[in-house]
Z-matrix of the N, CA and C atoms (Angstrom, degrees):
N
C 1 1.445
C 2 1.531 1 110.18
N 3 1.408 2 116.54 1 -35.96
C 4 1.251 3 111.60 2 -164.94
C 5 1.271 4 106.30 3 -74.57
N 6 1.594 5 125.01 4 -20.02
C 7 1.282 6 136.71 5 -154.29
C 8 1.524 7 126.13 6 -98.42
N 9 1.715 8 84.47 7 -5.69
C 10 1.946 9 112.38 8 -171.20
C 11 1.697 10 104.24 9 -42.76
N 12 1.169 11 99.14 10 -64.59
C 13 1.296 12 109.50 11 -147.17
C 14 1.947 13 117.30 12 -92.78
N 15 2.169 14 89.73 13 -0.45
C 16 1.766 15 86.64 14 -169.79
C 17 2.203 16 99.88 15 -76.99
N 18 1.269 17 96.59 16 -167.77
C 19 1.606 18 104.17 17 162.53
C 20 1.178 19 113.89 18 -78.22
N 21 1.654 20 115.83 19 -141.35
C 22 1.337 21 135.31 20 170.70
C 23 1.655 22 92.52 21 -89.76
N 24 1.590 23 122.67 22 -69.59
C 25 0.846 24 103.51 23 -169.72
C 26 0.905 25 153.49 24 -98.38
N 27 1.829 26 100.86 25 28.78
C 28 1.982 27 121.74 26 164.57
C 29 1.550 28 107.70 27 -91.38
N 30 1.155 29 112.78 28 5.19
C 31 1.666 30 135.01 29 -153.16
C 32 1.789 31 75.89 30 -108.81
N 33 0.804 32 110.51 31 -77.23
C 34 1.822 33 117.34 32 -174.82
C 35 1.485 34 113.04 33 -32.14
N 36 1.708 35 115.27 34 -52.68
C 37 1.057 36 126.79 35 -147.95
C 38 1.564 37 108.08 36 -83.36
N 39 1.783 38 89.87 37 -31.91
C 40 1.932 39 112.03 38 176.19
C 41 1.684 40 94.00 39 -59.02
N 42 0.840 41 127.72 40 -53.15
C 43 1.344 42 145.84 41 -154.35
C 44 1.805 43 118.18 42 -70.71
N 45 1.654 44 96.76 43 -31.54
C 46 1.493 45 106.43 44 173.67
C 47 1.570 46 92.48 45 -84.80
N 48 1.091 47 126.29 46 -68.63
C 49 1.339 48 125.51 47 -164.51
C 50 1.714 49 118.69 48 -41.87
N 51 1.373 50 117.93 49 -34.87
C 52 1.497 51 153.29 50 163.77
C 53 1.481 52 113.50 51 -23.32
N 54 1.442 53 85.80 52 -73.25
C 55 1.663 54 120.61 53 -156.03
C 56 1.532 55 112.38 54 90.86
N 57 1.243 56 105.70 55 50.31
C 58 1.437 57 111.33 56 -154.12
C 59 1.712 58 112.71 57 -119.08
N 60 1.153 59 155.12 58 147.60
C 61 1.159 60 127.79 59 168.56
C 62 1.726 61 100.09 60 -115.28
N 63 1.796 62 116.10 61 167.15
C 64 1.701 63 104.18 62 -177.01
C 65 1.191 64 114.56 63 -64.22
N 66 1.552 65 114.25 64 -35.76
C 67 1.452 66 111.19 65 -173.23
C 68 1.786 67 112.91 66 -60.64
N 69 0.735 68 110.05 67 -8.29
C 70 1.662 69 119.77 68 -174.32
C 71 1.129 70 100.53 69 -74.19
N 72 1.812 71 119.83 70 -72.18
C 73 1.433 72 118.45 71 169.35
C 74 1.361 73 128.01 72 -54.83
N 75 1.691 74 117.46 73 -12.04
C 76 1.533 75 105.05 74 168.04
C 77 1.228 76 112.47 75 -93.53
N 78 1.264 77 124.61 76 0.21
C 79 1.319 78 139.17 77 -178.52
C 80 2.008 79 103.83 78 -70.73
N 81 1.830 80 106.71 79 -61.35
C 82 1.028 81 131.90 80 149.86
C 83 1.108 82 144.39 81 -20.78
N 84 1.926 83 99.64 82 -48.35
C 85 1.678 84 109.90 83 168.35
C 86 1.316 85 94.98 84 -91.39
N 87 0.735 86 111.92 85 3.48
C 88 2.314 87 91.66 86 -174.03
C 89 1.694 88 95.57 87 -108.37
N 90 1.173 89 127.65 88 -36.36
C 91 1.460 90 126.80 89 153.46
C 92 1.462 91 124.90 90 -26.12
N 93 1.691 92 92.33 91 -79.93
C 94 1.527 93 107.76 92 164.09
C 95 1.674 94 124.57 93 -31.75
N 96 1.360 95 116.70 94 -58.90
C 97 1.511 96 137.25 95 179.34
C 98 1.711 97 96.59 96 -49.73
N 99 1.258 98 84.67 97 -68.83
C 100 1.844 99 90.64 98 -169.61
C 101 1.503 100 98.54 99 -32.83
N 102 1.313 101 121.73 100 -87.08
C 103 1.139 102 149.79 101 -162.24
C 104 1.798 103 91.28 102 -37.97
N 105 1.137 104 125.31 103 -73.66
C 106 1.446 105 126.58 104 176.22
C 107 2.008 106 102.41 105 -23.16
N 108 1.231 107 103.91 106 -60.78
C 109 1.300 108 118.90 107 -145.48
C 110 1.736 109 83.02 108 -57.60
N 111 1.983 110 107.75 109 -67.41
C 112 1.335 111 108.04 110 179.39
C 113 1.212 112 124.52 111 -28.40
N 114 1.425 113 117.92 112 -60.02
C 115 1.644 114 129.81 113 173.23
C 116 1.708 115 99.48 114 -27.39
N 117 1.536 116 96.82 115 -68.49
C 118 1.674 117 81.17 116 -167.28
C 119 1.479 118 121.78 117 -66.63
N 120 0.861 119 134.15 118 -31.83
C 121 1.537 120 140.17 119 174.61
C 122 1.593 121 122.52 120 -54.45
N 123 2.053 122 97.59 121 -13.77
C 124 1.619 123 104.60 122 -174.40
C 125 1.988 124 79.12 123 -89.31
N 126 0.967 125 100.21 124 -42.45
C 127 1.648 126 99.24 125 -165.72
C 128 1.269 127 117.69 126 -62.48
N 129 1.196 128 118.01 127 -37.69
C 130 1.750 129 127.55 128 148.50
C 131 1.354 130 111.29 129 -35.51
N 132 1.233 131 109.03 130 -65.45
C 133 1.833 132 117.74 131 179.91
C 134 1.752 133 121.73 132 -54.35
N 135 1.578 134 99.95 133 -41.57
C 136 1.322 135 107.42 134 -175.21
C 137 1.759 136 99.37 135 -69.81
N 138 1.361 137 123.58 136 -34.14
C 139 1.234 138 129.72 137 -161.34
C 140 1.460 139 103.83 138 -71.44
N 141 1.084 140 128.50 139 -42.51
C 142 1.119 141 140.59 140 -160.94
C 143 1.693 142 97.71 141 -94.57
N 144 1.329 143 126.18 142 -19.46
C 145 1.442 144 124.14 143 -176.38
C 146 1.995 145 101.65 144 -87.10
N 147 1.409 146 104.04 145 -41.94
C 148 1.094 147 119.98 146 156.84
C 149 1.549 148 124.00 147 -25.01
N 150 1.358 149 115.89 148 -63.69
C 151 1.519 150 142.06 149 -160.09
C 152 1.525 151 92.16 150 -75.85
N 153 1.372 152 114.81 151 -69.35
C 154 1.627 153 117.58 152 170.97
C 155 1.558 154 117.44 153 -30.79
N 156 1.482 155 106.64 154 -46.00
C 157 1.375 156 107.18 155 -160.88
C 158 1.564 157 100.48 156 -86.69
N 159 1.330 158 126.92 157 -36.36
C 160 1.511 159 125.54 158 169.69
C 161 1.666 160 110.25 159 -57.48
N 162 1.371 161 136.79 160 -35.67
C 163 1.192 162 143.22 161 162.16
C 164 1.460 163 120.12 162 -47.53
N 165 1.293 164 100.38 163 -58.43
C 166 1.316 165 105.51 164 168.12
C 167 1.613 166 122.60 165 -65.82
N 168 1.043 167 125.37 166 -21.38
C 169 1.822 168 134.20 167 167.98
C 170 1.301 169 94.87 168 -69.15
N 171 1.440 170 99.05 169 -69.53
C 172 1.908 171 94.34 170 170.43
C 173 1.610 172 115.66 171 -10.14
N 174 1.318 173 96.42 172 -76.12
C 175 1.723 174 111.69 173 -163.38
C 176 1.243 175 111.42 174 -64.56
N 177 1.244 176 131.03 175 -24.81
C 178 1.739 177 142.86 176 -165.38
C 179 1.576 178 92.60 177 -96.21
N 180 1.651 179 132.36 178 -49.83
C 181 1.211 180 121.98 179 -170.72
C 182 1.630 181 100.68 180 -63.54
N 183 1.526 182 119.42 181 -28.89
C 184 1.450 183 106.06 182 -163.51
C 185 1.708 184 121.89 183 -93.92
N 186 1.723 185 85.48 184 -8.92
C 187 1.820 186 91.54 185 153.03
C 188 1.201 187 134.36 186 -100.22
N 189 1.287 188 104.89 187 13.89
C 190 1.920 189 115.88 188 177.26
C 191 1.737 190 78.68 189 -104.24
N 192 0.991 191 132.90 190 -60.44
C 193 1.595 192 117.66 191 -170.00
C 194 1.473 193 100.52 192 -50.02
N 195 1.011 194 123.69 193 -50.10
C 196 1.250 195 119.01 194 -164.51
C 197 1.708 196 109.17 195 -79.52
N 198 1.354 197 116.61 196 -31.57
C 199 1.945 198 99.67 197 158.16
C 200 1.522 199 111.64 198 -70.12
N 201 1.207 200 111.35 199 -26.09
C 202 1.314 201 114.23 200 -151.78
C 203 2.103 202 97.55 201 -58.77
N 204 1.434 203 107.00 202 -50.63
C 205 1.414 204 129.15 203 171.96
C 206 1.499 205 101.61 204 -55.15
N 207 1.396 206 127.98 205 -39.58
C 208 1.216 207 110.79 206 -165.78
C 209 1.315 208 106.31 207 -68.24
N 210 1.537 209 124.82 208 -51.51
C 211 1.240 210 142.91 209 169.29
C 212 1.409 211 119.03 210 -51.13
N 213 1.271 212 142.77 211 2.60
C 214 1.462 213 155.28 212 -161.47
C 215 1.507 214 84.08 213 -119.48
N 216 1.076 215 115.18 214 -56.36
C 217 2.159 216 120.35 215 -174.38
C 218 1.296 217 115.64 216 -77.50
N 219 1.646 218 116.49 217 -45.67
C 220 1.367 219 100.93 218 158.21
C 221 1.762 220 122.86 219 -62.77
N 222 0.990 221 124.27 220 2.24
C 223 1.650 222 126.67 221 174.19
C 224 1.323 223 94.02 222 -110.56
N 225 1.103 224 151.25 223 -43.97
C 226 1.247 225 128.37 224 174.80
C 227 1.543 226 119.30 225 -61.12
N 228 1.409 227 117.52 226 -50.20
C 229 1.327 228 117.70 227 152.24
C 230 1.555 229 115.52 228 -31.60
N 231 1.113 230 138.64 229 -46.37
C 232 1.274 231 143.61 230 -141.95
C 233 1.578 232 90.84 231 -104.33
N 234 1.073 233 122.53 232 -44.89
C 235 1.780 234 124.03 233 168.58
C 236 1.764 235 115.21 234 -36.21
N 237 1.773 236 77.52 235 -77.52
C 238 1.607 237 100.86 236 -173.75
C 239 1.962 238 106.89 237 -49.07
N 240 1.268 239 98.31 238 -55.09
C 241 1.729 240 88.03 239 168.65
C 242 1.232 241 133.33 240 -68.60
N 243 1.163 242 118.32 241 11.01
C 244 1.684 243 129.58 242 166.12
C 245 1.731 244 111.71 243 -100.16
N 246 1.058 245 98.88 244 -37.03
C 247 1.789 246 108.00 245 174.38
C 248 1.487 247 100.48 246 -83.59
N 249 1.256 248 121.62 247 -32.42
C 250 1.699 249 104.50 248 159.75
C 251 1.217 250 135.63 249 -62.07
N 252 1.035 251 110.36 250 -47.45
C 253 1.509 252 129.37 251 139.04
C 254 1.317 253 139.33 252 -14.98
N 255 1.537 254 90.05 253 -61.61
C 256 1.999 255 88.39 254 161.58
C 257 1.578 256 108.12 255 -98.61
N 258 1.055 257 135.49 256 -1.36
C 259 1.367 258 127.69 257 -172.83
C 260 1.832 259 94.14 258 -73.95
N 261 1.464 260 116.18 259 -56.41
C 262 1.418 261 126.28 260 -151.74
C 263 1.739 262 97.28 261 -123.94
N 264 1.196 263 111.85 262 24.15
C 265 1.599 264 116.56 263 179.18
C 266 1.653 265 121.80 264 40.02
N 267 0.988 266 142.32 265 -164.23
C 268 1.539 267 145.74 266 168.89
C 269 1.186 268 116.65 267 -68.56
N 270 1.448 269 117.93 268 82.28
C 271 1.487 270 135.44 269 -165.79
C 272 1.462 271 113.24 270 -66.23
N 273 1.554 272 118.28 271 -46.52
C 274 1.286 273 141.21 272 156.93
C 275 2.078 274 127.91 273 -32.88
N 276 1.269 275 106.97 274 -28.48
C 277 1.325 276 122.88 275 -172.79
C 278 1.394 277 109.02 276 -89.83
């Protein structure tokens, strides 16, 4: 960072004072870059793993609603035919 903005030969001078040689810091900035670049490409990935996985909650919340109702009607069914049941006994027999 400190080195962004010198020349070659404030780049040199950083570098004697250092104990540093240039190739070190271009070694450094191309590290750095990489690593930047990677970063974003995980965040691309995560974003998009993200999106899948909210889709998929999507789809799972809207089939638990949807047993969830089925199972609310089959128990109401299952009520009402027990109170029929004792109201008018085993009609069927």
């Amino acid at each position: 960072m400190e080195t962004a903005a010198l020349n070659a030969e404030e780049t040199a001078e950083y570098c004697r004072r250092r104990g540093l040689y240039p190739e070190q810091l271009a070694a450094w900035r191309a590290d750095c870059e990489q690593a930047g670049h990677l970063a974003e490409q995980a965040r691309r990935s995560e974003a998009g793993e993200l999106k899948r996985q909210r889709g998929r909650i999507g789809a799972l919340e809207s089939e638990l609603q949807r047993k969830n109702a089925a199972l609310a009607e089959m128990a109401a069914l299952l009520t009402l035919s027990k109170k029929a049941q004792a109201i008018w006994g085993d009609v069927g027999a």
